[in-house]
PASEBA-1860 file (N, C-alpha, C; in nm, 3 decimals):
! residues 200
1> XXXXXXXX> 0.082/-0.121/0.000/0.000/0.000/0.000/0.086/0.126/0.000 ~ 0.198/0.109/0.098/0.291/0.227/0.081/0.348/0.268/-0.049 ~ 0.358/0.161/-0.132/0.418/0.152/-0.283/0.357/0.234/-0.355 ~ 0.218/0.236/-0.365/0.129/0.288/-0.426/0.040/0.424/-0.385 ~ 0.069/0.425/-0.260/0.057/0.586/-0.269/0.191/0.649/-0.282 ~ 0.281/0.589/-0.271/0.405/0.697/-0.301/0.398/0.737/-0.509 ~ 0.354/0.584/-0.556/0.327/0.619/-0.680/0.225/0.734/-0.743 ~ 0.116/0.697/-0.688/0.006/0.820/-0.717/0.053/0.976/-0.682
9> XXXXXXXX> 0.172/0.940/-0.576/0.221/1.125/-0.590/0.288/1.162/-0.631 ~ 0.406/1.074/-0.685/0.506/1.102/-0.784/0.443/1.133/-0.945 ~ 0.316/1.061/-0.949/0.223/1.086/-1.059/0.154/1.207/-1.094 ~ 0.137/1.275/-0.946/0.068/1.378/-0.934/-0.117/1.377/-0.954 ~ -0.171/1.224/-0.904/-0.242/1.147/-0.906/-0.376/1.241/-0.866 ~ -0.314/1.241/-0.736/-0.468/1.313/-0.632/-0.494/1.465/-0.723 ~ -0.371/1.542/-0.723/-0.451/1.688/-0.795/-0.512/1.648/-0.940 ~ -0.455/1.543/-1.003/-0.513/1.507/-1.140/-0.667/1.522/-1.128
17> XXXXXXXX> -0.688/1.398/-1.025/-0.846/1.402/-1.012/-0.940/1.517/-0.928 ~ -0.843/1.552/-0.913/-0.940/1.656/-0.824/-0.969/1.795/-0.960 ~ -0.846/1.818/-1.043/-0.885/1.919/-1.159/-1.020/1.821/-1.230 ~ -1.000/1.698/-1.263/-1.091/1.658/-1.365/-1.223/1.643/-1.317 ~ -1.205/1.636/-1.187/-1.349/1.653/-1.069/-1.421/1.796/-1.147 ~ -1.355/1.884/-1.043/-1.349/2.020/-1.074/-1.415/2.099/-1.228 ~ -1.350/2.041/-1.365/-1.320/2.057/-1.536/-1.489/1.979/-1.570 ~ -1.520/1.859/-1.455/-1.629/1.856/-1.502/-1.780/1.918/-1.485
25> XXXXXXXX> -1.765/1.939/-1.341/-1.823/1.998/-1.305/-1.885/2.155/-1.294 ~ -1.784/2.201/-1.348/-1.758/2.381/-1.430/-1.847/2.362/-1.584 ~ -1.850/2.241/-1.670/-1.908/2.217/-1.789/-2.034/2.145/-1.753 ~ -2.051/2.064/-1.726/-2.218/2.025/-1.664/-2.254/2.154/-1.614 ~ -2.231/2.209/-1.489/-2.312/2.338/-1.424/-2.305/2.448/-1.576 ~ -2.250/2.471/-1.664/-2.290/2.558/-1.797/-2.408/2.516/-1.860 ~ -2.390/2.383/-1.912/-2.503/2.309/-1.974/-2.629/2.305/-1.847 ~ -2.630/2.278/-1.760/-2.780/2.263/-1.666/-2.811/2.423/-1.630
33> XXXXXXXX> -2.744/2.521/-1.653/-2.741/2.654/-1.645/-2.808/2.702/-1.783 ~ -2.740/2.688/-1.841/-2.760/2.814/-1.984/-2.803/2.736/-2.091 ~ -2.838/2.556/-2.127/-2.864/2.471/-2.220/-3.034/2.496/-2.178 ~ -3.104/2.520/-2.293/-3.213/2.521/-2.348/-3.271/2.315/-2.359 ~ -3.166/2.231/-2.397/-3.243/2.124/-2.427/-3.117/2.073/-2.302 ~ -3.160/1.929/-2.268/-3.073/1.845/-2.188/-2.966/1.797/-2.228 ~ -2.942/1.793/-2.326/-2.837/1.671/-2.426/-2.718/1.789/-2.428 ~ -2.606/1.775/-2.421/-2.494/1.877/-2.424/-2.476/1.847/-2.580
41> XXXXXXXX> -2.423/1.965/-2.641/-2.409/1.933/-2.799/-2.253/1.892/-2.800 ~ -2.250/1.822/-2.898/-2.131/1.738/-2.952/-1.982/1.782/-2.929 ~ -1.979/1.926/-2.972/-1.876/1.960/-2.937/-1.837/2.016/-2.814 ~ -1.955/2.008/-2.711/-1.899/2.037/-2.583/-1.871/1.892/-2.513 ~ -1.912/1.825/-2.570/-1.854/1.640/-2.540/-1.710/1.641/-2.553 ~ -1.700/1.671/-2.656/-1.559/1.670/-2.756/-1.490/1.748/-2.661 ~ -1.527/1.855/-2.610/-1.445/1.950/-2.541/-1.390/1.924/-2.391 ~ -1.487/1.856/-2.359/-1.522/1.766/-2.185/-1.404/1.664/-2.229
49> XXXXXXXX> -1.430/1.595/-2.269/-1.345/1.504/-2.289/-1.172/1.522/-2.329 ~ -1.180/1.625/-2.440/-1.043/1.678/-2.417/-0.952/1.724/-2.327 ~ -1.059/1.807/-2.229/-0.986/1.845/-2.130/-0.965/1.760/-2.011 ~ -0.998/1.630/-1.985/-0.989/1.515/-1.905/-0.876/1.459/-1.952 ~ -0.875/1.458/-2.111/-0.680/1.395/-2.131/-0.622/1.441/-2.091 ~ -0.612/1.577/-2.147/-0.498/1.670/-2.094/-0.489/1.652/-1.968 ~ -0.548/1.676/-1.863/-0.526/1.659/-1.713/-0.477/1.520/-1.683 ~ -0.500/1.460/-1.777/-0.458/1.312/-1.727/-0.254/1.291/-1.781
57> XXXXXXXX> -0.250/1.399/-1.900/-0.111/1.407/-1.961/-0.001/1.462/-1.825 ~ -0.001/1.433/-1.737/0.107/1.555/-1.681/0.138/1.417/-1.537 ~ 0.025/1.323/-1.573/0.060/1.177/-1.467/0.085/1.065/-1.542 ~ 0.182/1.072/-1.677/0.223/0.994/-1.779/0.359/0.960/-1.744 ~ 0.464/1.057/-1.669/0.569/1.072/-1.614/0.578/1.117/-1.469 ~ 0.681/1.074/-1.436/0.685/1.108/-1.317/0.775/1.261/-1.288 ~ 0.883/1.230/-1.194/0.997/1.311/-1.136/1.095/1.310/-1.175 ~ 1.177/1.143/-1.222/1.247/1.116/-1.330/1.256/1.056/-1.434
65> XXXXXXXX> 1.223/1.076/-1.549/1.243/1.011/-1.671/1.304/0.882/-1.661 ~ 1.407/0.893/-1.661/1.495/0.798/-1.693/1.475/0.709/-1.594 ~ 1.433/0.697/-1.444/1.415/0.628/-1.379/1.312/0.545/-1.418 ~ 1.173/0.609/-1.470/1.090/0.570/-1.534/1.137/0.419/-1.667 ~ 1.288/0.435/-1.687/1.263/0.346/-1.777/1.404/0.235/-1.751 ~ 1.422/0.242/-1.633/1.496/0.142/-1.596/1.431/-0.015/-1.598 ~ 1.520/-0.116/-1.574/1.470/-0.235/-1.596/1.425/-0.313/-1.424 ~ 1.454/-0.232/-1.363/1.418/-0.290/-1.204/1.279/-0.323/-1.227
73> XXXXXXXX> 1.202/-0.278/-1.281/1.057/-0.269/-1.268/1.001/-0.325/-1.425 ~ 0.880/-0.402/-1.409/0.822/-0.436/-1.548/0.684/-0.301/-1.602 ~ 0.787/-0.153/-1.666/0.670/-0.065/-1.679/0.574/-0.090/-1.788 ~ 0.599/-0.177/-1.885/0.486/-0.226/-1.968/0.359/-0.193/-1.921 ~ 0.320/-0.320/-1.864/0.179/-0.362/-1.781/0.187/-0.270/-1.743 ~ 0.233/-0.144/-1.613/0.187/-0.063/-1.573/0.141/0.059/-1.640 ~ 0.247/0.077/-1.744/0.204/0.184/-1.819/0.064/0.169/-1.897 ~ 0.051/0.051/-1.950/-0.084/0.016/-2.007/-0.189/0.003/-1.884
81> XXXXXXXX> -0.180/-0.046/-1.764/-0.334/-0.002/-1.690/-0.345/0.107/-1.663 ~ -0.194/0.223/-1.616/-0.263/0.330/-1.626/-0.303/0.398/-1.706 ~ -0.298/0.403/-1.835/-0.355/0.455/-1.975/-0.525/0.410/-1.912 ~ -0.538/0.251/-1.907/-0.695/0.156/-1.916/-0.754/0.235/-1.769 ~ -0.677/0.284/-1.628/-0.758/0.309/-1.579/-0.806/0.471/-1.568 ~ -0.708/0.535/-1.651/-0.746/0.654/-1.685/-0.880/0.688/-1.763 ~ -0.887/0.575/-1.855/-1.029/0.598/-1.931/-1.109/0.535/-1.827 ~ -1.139/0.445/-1.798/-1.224/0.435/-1.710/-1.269/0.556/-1.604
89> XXXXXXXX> -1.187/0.606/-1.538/-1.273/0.710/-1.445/-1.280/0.818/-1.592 ~ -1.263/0.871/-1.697/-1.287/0.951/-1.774/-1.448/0.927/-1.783 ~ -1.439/0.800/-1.823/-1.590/0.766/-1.842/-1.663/0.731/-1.774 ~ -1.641/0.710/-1.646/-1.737/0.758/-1.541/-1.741/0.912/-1.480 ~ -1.671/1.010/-1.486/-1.671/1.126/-1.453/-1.790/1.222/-1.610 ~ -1.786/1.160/-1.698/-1.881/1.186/-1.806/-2.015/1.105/-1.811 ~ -1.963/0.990/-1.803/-2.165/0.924/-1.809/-2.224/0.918/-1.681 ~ -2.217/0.980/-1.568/-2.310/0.986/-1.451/-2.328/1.075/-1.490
97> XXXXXXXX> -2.348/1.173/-1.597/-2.424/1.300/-1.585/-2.545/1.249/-1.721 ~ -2.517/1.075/-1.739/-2.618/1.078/-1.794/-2.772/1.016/-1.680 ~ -2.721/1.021/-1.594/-2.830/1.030/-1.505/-2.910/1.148/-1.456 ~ -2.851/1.223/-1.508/-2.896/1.409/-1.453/-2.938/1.470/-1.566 ~ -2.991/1.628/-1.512/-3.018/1.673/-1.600/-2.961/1.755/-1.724 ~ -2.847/1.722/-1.712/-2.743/1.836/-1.841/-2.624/1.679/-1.832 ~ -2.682/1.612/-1.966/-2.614/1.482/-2.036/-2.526/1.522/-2.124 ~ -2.427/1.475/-2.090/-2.279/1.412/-2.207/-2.316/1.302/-2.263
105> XXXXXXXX> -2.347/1.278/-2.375/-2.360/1.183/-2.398/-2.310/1.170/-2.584 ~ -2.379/1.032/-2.646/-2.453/0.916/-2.540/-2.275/0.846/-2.539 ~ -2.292/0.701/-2.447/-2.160/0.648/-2.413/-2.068/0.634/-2.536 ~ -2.142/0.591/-2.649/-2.073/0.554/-2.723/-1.952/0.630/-2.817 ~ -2.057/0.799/-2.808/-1.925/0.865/-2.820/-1.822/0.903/-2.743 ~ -1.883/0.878/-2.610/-1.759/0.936/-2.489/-1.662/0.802/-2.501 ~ -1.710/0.717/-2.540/-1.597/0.571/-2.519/-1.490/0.616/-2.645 ~ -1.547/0.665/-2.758/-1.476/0.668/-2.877/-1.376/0.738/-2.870
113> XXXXXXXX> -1.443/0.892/-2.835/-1.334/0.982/-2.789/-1.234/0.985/-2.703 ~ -1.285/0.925/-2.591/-1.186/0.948/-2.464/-1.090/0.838/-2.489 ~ -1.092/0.717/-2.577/-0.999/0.619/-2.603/-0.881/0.690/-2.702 ~ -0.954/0.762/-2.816/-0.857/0.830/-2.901/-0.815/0.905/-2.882 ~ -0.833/1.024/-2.776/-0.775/1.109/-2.716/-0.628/1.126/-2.605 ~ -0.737/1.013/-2.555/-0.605/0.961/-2.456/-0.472/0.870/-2.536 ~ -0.530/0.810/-2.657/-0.413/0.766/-2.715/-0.338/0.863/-2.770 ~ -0.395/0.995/-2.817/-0.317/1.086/-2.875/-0.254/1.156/-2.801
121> XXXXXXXX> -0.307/1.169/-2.624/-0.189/1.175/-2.534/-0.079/1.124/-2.515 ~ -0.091/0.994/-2.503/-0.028/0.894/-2.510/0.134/0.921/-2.640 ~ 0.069/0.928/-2.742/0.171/0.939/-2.818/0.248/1.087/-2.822 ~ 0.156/1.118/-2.809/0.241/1.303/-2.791/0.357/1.299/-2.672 ~ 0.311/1.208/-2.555/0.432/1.208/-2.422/0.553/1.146/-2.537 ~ 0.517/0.992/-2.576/0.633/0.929/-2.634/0.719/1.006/-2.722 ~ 0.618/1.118/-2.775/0.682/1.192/-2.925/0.766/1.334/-2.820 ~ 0.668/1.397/-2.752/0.703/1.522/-2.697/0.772/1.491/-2.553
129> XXXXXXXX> 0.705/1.425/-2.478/0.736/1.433/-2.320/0.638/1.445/-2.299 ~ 0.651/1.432/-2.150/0.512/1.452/-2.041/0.451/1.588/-2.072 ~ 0.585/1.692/-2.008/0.517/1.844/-2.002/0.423/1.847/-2.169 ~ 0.440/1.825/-2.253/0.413/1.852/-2.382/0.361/1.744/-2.471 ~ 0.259/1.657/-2.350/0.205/1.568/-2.401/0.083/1.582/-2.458 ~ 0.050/1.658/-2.411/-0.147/1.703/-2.454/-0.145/1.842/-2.546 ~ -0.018/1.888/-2.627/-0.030/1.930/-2.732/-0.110/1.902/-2.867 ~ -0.042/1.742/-2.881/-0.100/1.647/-3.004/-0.283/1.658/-3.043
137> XXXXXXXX> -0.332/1.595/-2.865/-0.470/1.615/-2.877/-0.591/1.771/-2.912 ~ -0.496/1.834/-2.866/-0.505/2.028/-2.833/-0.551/2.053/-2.991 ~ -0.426/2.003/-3.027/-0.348/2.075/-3.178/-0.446/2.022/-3.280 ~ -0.506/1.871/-3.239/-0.606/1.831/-3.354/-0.735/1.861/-3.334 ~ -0.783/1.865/-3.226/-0.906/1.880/-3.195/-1.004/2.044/-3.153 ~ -0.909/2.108/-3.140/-0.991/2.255/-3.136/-1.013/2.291/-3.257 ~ -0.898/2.246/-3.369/-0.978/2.299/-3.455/-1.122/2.267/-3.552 ~ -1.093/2.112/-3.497/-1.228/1.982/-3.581/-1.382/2.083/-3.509
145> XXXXXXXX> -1.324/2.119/-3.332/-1.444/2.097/-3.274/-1.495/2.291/-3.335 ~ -1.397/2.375/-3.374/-1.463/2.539/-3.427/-1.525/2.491/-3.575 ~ -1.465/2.371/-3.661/-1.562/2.340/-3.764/-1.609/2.218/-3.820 ~ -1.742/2.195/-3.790/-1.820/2.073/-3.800/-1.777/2.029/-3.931 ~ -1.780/1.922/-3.936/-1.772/1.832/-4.098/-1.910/1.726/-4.061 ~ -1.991/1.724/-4.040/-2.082/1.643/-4.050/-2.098/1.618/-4.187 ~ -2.101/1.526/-4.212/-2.216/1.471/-4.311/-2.077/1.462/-4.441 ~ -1.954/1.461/-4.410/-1.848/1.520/-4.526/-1.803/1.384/-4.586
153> XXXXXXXX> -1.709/1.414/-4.711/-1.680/1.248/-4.735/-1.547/1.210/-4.665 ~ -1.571/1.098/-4.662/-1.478/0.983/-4.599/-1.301/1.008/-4.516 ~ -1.257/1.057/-4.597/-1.172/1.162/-4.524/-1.160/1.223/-4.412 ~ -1.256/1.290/-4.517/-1.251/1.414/-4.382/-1.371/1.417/-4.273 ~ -1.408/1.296/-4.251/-1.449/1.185/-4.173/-1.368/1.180/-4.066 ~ -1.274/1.090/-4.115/-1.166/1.034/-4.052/-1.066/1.152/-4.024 ~ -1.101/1.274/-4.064/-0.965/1.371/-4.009/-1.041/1.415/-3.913 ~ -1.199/1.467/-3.897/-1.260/1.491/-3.798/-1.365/1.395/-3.709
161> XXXXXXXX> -1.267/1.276/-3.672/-1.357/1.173/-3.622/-1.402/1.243/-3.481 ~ -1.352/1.333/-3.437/-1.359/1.366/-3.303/-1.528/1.400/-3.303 ~ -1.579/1.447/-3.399/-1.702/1.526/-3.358/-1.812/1.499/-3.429 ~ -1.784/1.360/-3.532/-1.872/1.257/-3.587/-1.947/1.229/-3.482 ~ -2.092/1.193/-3.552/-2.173/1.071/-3.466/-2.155/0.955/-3.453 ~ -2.185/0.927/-3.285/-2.110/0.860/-3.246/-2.121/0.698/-3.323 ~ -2.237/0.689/-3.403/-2.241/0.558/-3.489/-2.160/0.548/-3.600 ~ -2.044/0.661/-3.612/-2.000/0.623/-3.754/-1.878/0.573/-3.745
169> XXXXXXXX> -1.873/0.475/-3.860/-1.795/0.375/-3.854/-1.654/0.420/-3.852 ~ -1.634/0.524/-3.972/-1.489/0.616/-3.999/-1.451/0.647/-3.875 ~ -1.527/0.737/-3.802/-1.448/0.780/-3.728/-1.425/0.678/-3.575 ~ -1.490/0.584/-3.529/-1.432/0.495/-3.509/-1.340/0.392/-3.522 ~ -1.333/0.351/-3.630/-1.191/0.268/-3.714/-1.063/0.381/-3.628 ~ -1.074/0.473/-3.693/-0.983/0.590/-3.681/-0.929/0.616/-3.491 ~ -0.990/0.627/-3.450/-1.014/0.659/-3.254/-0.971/0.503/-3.214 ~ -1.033/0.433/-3.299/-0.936/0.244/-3.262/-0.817/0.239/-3.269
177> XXXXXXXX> -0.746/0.287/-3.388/-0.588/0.283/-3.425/-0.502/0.356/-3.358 ~ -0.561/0.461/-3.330/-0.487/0.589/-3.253/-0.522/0.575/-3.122 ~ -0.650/0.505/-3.041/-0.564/0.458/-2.917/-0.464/0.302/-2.890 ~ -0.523/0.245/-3.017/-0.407/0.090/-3.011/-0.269/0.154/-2.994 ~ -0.238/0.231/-3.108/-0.108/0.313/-3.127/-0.056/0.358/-2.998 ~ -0.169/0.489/-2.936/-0.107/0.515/-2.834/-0.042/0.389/-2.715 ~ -0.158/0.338/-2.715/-0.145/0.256/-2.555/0.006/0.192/-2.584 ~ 0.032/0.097/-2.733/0.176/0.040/-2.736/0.277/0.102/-2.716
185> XXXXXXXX> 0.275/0.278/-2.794/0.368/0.290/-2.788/0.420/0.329/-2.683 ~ 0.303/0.411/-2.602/0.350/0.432/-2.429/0.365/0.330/-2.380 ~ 0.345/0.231/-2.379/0.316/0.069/-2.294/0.507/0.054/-2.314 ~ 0.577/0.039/-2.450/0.702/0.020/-2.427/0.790/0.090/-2.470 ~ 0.757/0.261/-2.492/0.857/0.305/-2.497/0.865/0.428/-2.346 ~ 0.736/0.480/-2.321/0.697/0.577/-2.213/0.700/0.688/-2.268 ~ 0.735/0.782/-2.159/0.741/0.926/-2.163/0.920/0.943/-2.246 ~ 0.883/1.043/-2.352/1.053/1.103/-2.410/1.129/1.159/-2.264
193> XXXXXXXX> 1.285/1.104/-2.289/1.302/1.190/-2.156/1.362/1.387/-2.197 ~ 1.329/1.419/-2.072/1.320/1.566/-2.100/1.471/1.584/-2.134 ~ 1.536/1.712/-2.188/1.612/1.840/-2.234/1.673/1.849/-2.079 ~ 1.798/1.775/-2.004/1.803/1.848/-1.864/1.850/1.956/-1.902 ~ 1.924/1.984/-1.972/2.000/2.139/-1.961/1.842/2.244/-2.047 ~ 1.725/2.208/-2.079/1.651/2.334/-2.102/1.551/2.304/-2.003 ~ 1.591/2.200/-1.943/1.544/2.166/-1.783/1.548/2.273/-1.674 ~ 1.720/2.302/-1.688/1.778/2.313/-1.569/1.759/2.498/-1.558
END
């Protein structure tokens, strides 16, 4: 037990959840405030959900890099449940508000998104680092979510799977690969280690 809370704070675990507590609850109270119908529209899903990666990007690494990738320890498996249990509370911190009155919904897009998102966290740590992990997701998705492509062809489908309905196939395929992608490549390569001297 001692193991593991020393982990969750080197993770920066507890403030994680307490912002994504917080990130959700600031966006539900808008929607049950100022939403005319119950259903939150798509791109404030898209937006909820983005900002739950990001908060989740900054407990991808720890304190030291490189310690992070020593062989004392098997970080595979770990790195992959914490990716698996990150979505999980994502998606419970989003679908209990489908019990209320100002809904994220429905699951199927919060499952889609928050898997591909977090994989695009995921790869942004491996590509960027921790600090500069939730660029990747940032960088693709504000701009999908300022312009709808509904209804567009196939493509550009798949370039804006983020804000498709949630039954379509494209942009699912797409949110599949890019969290498979992520989870492996964080699973065995981790976080890039940082720049110490633009560290220091």
């Amino acid at each position: 037990m001692r193991y593991l809370g020393l982990h969750l704070r080197a993770r920066r675990i507890p403030a994680a959840l307490a912002a994504a507590a917080s990130g959700t609850l600031v966006l539900w109270t808008v929607v049950a405030v100022f939403s005319e119908v119950p259903d939150a529209d798509i791109s404030l899903v898209t937006l909820l959900v983005l900002l739950l990666a990001a908060v989740v990007a900054p407990t991808l690494g720890g304190h030291d890099d490189a310690l992070d990738r020593t062989s004392a320890l098997r970080w595979l498996p770990r790195r992959a449940a914490h990716l698996l249990v990150a979505l999980v509370i994502i998606l419970a911190l989003v679908l209990v508000t489908l019990l209320t009155g100002a809904r994220f919904g429905p699951a199927a897009l919060v499952l889609r998104d928050a898997a591909g998102l977090l994989g695009l966290t995921a790869l942004g740590a491996v590509a960027l680092g921790t600090a500069r992990s939730w660029f990747l997701p940032l960088a693709w998705t504000l701009p999908v979510v300022m312009t709808p492509f509904a209804g567009a062809s196939v493509p550009l489908q798949a370039l804006t799977w983020q804000t498709q309905p949630h039954d379509n196939r494209t942009a699912a395929v797409v949110a599949t690969v890019i969290a498979v992608a992520g989870l492996v490549a964080y699973g065995v390569r981790g976080s890039a280690l940082r720049d110490i001297r633009s560290a220091a």
